[in-house]
VOLOTOR-300797 format. One record per residue (C-alpha): x, y, z. Coordinates in steps of 0.2 Angstrom, whole numbers, m for minus. Example, Ala and Ser with C-alpha at 12.3 -4.5 7.8 and 13.67 -1.06 7.14 Angstrom:
% VOLOTOR-300797
<kolza east="62" north="m22" up="39"/>
<kolza east="68" north="m5" up="36"/>
END
This chain:
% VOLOTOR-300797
<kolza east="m89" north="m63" up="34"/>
<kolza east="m97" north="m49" up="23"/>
<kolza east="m93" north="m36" up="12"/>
<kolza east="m103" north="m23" up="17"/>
<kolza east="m110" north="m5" up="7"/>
<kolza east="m104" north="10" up="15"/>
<kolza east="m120" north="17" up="21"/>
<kolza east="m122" north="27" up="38"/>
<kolza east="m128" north="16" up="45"/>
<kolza east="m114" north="3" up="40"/>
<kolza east="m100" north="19" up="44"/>
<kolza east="m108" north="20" up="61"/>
<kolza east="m107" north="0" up="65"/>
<kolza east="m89" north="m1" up="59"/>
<kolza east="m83" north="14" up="70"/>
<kolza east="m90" north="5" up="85"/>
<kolza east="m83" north="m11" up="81"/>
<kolza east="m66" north="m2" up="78"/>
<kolza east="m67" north="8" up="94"/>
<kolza east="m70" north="m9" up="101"/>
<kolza east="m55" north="m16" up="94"/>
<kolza east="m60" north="m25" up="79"/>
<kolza east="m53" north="m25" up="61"/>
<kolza east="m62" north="m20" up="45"/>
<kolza east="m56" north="m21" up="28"/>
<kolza east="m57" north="m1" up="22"/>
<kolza east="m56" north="5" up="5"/>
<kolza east="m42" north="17" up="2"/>
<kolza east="m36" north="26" up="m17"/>
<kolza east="m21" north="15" up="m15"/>
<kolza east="m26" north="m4" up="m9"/>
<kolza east="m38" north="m7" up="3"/>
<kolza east="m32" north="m11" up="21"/>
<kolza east="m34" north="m21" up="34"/>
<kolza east="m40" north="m6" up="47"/>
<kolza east="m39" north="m6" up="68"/>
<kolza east="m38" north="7" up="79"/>
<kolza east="m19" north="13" up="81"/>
<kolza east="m21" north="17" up="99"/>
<kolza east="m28" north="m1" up="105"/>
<kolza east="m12" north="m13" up="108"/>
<kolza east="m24" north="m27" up="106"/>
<kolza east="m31" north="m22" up="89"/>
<kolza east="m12" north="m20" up="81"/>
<kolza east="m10" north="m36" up="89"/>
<kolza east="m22" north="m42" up="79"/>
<kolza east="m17" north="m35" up="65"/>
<kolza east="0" north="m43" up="64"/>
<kolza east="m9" north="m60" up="68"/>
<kolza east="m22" north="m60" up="55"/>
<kolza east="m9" north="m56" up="40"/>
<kolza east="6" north="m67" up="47"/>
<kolza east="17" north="m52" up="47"/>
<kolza east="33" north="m50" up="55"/>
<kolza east="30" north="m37" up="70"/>
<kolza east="48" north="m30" up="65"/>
<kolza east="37" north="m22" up="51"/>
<kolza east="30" north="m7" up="54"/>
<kolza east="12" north="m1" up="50"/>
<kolza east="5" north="16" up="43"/>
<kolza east="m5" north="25" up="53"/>
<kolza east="m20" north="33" up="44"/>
<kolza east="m26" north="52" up="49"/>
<kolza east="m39" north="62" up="43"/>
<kolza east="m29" north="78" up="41"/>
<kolza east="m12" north="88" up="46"/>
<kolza east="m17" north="93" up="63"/>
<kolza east="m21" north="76" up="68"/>
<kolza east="m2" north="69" up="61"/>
<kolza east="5" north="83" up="72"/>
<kolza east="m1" north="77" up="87"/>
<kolza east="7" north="60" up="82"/>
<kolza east="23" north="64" up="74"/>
<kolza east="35" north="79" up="71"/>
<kolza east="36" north="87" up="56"/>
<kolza east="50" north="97" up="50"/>
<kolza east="50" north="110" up="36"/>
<kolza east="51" north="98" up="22"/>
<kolza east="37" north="86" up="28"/>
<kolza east="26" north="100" up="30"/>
<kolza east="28" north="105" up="13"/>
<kolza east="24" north="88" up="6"/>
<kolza east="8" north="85" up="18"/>
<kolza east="3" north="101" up="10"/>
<kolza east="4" north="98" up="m7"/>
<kolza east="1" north="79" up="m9"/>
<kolza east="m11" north="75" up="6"/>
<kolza east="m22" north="70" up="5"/>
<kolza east="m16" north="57" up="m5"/>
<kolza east="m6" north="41" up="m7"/>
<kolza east="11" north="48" up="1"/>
<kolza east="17" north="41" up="17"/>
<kolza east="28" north="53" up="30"/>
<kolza east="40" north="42" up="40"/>
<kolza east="43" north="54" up="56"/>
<kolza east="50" north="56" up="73"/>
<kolza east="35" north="52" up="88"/>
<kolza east="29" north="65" up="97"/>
<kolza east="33" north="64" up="115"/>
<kolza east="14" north="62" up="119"/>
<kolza east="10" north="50" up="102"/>
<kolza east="m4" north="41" up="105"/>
<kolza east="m2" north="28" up="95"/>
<kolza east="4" north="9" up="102"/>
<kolza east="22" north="6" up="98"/>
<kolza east="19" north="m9" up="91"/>
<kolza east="12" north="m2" up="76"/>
<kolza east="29" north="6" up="74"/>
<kolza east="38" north="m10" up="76"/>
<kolza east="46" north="m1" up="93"/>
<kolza east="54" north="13" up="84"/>
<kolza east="55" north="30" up="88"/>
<kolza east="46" north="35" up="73"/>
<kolza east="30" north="34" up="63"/>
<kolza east="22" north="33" up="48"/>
<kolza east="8" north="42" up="45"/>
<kolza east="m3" north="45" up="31"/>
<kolza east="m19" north="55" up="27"/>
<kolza east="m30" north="47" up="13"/>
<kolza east="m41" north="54" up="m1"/>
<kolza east="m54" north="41" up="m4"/>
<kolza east="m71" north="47" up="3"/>
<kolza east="m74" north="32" up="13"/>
<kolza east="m59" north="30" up="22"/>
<kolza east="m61" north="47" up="26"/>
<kolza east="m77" north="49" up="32"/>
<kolza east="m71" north="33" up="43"/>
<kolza east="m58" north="43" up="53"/>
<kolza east="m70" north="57" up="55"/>
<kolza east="m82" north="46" up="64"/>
<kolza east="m68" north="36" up="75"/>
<kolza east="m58" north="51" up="78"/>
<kolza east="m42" north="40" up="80"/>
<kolza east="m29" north="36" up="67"/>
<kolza east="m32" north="19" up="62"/>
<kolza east="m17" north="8" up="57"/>
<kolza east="m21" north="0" up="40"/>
<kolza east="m7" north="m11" up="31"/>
<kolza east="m14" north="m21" up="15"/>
<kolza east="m28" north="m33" up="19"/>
<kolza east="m18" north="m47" up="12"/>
<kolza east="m8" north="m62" up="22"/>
<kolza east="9" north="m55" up="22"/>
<kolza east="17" north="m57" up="7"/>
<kolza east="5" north="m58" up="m5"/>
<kolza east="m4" north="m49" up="m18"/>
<kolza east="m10" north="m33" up="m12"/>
<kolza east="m29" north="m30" up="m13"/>
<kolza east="m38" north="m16" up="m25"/>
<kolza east="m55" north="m21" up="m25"/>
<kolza east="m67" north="m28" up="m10"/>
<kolza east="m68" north="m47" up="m16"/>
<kolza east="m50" north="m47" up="m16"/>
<kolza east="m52" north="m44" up="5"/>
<kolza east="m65" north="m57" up="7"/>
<kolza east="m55" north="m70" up="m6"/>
<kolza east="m40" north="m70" up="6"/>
<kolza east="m48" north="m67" up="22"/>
<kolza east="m65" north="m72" up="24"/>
<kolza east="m64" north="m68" up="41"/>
<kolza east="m64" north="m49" up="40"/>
<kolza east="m80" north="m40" up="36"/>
<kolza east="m74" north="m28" up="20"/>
<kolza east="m82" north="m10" up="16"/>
<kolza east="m83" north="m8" up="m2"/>
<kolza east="m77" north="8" up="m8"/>
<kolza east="m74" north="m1" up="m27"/>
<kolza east="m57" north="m2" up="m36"/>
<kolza east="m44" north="8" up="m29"/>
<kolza east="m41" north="22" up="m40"/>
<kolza east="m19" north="21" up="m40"/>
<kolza east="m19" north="4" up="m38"/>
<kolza east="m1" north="3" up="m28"/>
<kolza east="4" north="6" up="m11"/>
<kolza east="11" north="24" up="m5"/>
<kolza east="25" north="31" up="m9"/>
<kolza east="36" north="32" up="6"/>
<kolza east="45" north="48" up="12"/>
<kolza east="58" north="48" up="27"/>
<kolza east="58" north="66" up="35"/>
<kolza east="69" north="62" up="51"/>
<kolza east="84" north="71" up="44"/>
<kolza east="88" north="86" up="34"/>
<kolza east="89" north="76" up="17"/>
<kolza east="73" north="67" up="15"/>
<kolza east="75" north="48" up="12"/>
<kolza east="63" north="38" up="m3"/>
<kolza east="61" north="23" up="10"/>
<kolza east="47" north="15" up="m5"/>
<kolza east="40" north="19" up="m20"/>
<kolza east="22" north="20" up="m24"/>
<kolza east="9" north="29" up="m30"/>
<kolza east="16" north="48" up="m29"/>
<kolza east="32" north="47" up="m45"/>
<kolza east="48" north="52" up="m39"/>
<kolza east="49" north="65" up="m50"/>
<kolza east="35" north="73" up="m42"/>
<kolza east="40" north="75" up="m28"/>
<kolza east="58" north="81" up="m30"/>
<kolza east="51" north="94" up="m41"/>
<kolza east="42" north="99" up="m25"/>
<kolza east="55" north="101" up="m13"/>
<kolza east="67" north="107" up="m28"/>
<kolza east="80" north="92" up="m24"/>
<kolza east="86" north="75" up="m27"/>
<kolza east="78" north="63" up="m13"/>
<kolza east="90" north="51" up="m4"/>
<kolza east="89" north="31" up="m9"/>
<kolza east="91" north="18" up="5"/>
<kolza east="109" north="11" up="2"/>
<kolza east="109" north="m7" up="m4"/>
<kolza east="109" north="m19" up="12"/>
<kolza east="105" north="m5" up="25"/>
<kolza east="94" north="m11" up="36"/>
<kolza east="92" north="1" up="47"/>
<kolza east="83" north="14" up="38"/>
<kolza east="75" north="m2" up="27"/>
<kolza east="66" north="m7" up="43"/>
<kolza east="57" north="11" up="46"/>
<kolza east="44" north="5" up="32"/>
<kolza east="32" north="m7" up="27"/>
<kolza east="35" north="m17" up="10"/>
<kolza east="53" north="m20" up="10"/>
<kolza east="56" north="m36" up="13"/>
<kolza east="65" north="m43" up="m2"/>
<kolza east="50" north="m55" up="m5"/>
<kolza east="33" north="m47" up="m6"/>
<kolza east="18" north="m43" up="m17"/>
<kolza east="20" north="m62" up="m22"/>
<kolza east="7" north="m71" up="m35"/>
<kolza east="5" north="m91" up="m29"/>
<kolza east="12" north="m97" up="m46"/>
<kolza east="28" north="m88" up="m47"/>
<kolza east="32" north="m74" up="m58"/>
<kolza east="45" north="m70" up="m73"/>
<kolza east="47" north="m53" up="m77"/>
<kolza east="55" north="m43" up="m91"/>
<kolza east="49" north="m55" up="m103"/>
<kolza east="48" north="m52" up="m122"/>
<kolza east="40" north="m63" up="m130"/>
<kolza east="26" north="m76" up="m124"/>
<kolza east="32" north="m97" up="m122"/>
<kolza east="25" north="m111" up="m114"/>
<kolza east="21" north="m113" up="m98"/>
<kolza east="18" north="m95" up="m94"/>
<kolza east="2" north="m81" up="m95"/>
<kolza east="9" north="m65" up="m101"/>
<kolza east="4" north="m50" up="m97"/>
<kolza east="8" north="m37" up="m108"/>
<kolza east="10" north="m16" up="m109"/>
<kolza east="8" north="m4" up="m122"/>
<kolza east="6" north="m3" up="m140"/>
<kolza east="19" north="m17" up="m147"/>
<kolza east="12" north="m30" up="m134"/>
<kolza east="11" north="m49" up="m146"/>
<kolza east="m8" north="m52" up="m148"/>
<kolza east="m5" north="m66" up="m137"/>
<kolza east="m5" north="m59" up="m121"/>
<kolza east="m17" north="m63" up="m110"/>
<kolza east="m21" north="m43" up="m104"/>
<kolza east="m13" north="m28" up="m109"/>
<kolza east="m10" north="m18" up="m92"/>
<kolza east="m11" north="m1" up="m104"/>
<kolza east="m12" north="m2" up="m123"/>
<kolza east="m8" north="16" up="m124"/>
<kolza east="6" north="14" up="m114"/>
<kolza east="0" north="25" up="m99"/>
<kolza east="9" north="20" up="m82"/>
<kolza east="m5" north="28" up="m72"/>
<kolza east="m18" north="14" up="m78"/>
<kolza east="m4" north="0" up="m78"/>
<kolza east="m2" north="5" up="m61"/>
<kolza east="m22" north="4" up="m55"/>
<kolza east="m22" north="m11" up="m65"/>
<kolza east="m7" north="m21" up="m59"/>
<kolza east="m16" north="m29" up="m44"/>
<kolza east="m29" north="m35" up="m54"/>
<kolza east="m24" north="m42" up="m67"/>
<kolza east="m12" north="m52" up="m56"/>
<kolza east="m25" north="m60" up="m46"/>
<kolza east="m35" north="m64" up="m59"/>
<kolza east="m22" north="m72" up="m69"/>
<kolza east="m13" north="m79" up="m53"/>
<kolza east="m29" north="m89" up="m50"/>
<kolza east="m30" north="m97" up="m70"/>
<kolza east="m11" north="m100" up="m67"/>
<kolza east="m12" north="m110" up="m53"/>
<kolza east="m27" north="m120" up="m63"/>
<kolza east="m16" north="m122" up="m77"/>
<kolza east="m2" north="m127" up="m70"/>
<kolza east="6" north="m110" up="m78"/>
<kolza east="17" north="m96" up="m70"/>
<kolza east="14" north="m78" up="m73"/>
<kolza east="26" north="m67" up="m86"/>
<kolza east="26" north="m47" up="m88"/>
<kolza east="33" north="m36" up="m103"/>
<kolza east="47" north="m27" up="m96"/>
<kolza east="39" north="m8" up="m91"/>
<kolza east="48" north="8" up="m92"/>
<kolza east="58" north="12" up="m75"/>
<kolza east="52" north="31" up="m76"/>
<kolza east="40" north="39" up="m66"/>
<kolza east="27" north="26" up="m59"/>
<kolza east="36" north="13" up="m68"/>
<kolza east="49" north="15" up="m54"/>
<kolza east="36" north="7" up="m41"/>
<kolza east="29" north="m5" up="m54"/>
<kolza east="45" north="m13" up="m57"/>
<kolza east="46" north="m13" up="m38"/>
<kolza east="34" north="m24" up="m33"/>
<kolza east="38" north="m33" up="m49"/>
<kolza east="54" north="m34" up="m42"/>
<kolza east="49" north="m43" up="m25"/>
<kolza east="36" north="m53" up="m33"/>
<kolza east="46" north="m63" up="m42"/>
<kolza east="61" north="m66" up="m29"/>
END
């Protein structure tokens, strides 16, 4: 298929073809997804299908501002608060349904919640203005696999979906997670928003999901305990470079050997917008080198929290 320049004309086609049930790959801050209308049964269906992903998953649901999410999902005091200071933006609000909630249940894995997100890249927005729908749109990646942050990653691993390009995703990692369905909130996955951040809007510690607690672990998406994963394996937390691995490096003591530094300076914002590259791109010379990945160990503060992560999955 293509990848094709958001133009009007091109916003227009893609509307029409999502209102007809088709999928597109969309440009988002965070990855790019693999977009279909939330309401259609058949399009979510065809979600699940095209990535191999288990339909006990859930998927976001992308709105293009507040009023829209109310109409889907109930917000209580705290998850108004953080729609209004972080959306839009790459935080997702897991929430109780709304009675009349439009969207198909199988884009919330049967639950009596949702996820719902509202995002800032111009693209994706001005999508949802056209289609007037929220549009469910996990990573356009077979399930399991590296997330995508630029257009050719879409089109790489699935050259059947035509691919909006928007360029590089800005953040570079998946939404942080927020579940707003009791009076603690619950930090269901970290992502592109810090921790820190957040708390310091509410003025409180967030809850973590306890070890092995699949009941709450099931409400969002990229928490299986495998995920994120480069073809030719991955070592993390590693020191110093050896044989038979790339290393990718971070910050300013990285060995000149590494094959990328994902921040000289040490920044966790760019190491995150540059995780997802750099891992393709090196995923691909490893496998041709009969190689495995390796990354430098990076801070668990702030961003580092959701680098480490997907790390984490990757290289189960």
């Amino acid at each position: 298929m293509s990848v094709l320049l958001p133009s009007v004309d091109t916003l227009s086609a893609c509307c029409d073809r999502l209102v007809d049930g088709q999928l597109i790959g969309l440009p988002t801050e965070t990855v790019y997804g693999l977009a279909a209308d939330a309401t259609n049964g058949r399009a979510i269906a065809a979600i699940f299908a095209t990535k191999s992903r288990p339909n006990f998953n859930p998927l976001i649901s992308h709105v293009v501002d507040l009023p829209m999410a109310r109409q889907l999902g109930q917000f209580n005091a705290v998850a108004e608060k953080l729609a209004a200071t972080f959306w839009p933006g790459p935080l997702t609000l897991v929430v109780p349904r709304t009675a009349d909630c439009t969207v198909d249940r199988l884009a919330c894995a049967g639950l009596d919640t949702i996820a719902l997100r509202c995002p800032a890249h111009p693209v994706a927005q001005k999508l949802l203005q056209l289609v007037a729908r929220p549009l469910a749109a996990p990573s356009a990646n077979p399930s399991g696999r590296l997330s995508p942050s630029t257009a050719a990653h879409v089109a790489d691993m699935l050259p059947d979906i035509d691919v909006l390009d928007g360029g590089a995703a800005v953040i570079g990692l998946e939404s942080t997670i927020i579940g707003c369905f009791d009076a603690v909130p619950v930090l269901l996955r970290s992502g592109g928003i810090a921790r820190t951040d957040i708390e310091a809007c509410l003025g409180f510690a967030l809850v973590d999901v306890p070890e092995g607690d699949d009941s709450e672990a099931k409400l969002a998406p990229g928490r299986l305990a495998r995920h994120y994963a480069p073809k030719s394996g991955l070592l993390i937390n590693v020191t110093e470079p050896h044989d038979g691995c790339l290393l990718l490096g971070f910050g300013p003591n990285a060995p000149p050997s590494v094959v990328a530094n994902l921040s000289p300076s040490g920044d966790l914002a760019e190491a995150a917008s540059q995780l997802f590259v750099q891992l393709h791109k090196y995923d691909a010379i490893a496998l041709a080198e009969n190689k495995r990945l390796a990354i430098m160990p990076i801070p668990q503060v702030g961003l580092g929290e959701a680098i480490n992560d997907r790390l984490t999955r990757a290289a189960a």
